[in-house]
N, C-alpha and C positions, 0 to 999 in steps of 0.2 A: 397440670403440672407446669409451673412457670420455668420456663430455661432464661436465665438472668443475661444468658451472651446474645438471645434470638429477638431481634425487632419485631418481627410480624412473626406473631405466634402462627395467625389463621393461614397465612401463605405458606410459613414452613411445615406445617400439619398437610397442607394440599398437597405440596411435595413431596413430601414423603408418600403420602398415599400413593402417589405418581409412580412411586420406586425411586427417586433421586437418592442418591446418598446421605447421609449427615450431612455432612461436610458441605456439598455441593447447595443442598435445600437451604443450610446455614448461611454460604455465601449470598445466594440470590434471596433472603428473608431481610439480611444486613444491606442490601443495598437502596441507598437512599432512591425513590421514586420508583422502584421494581415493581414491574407490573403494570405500568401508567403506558398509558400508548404514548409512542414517541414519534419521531418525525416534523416536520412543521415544513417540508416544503409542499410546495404548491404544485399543483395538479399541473399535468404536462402542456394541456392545451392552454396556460398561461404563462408558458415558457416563452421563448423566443425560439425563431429556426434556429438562431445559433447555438442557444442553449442546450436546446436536444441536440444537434450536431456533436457538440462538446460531449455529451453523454454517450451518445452512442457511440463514439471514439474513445473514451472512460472501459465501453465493457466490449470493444473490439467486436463493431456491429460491420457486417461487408455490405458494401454496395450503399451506406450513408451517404457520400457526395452526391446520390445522383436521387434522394429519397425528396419527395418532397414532407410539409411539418406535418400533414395524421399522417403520411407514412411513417417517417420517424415516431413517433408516437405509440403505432402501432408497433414497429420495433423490439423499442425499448419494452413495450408490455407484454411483449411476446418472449423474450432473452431469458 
């Protein structure tokens, strides 16, 4: 059964199976790249200290000033 408003028939079929709503399965089937792994930054240990600093400051990590960078590291993968 073709739904003429649904992009991805096969994902909003998934969804639904899922239990997601119409509605909800509808929105994430409409959206362009759904489902595509996303992200593109780069692994921690090619960060700088400062960068992870800045991060762990981003998600209010205690005792960062005095971490050194796999500490930070670990940190952040631990939060």
């Amino acid at each position: 059964m073709a739904r003429s408003r649904i992009k991805n028939e096969d994902q909003y079929d998934a969804l639904r199976d899922k239990g997601y709503s119409k509605e909800k399965a509808a929105r994430i089937a409409n959206t362009p790249d759904a489902g595509k792994k996303g992200g593109k930054a780069k692994p921690y240990e090619e960060w700088t200290k400062e960068e992870l600093y800045e991060q762990a400051k981003n998600v209010d990590i205690d005792g960062r000033s005095k971490m050194k960078k796999d500490e930070l590291i670990t940190a952040l993968r631990n939060n």
